[in-house]
C-alpha positions in Angstrom: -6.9 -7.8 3.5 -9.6 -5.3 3.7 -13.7 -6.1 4.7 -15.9 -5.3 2.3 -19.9 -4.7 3.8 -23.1 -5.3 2.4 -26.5 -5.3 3.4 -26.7 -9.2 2.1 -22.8 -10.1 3.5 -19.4 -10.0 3.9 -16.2 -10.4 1.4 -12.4 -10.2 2.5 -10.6 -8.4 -0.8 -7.3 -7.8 -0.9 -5.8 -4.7 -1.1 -4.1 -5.2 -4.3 -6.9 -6.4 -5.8 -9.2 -3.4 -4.6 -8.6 -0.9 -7.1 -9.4 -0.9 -10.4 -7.2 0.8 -13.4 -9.9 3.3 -14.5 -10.0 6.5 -13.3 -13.9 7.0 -13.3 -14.1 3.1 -11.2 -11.5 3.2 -9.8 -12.7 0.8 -6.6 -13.9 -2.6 -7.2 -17.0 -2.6 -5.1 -20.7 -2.3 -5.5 -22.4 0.5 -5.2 -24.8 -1.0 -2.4 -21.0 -2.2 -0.4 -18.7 -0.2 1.6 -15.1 -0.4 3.0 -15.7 -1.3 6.7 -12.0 -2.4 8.1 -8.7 -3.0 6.8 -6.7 -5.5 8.1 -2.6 -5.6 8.7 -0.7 -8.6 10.0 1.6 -8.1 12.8 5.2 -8.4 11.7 8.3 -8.9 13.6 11.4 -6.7 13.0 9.0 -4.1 10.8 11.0 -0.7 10.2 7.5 0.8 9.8 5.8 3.3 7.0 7.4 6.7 5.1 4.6 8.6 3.6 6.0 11.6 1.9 2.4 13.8 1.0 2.6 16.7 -1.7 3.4 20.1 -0.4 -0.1 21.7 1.6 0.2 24.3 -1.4 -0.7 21.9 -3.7 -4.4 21.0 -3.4 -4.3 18.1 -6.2 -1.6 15.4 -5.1 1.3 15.0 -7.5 2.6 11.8 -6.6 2.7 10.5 -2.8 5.3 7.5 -1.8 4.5 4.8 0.9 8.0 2.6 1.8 8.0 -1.0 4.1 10.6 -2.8 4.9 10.8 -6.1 7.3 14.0 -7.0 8.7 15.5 -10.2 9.0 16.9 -10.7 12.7 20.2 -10.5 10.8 19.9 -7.3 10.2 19.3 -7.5 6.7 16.5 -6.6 4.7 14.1 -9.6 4.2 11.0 -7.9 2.2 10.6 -4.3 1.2 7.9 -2.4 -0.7 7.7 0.9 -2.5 4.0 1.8 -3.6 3.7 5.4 -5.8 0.1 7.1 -5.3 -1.6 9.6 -7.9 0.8 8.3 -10.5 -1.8 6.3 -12.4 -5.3 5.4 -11.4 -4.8 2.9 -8.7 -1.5 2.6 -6.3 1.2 1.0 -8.2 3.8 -1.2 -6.1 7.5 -0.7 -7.7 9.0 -4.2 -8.2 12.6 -2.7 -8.7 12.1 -2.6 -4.6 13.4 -6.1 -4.4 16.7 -5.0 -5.1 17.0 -3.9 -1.0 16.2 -7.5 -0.3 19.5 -9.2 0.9 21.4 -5.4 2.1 21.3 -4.0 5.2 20.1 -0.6 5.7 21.8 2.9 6.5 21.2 6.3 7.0 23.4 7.5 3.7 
């Protein structure tokens, strides 16, 4: 969930509902609000965040990666997320991640 301010208030908005598919608009705020926190639950057995940013020779980013994944105390993979940046006008989340869910993870 992320806090959205005001002069007049307060709204919670998630994340996924924060941008907007327009390049020009691409947030879905008011032009009198700004983004003042975001908020992530604490989660047990979390194998944490991948980022893999564009080259530093690129000044425009080509496409940047973000992975989670939250392990089951099995071992085995219980949720996992892949969301691709700069690849259309908001972050788009890759539902062919669900296909980790049930396997347990390795290096290879």
């Amino acid at each position: 969930m992320t806090l959205v301010s005001k002069a007049r208030g307060k709204r919670d908005v998630p994340v996924s509902a924060l941008y907007g598919d327009d390049g020009m608009a691409y947030l879905r705020k008011g032009p009198d609000e700004i983004l003042t926190e975001i908020r992530v639950p604490a989660v047990a057995r979390e194998v944490g965040v991948l980022e893999a940013p564009p080259p530093r020779v690129v000044r425009l980013p080509v496409m940047s990666v973000a992975a989670w994944v939250k392990m089951a105390g099995s071992g085995e993979v219980e949720d996992a997320r892949v969301v691709l940046g700069a690849v259309t006008s908001r972050p788009l989340e890759v539902p062919e991640s669900a296909i980790l869910l049930g396997s347990r993870l390795t290096d290879r």
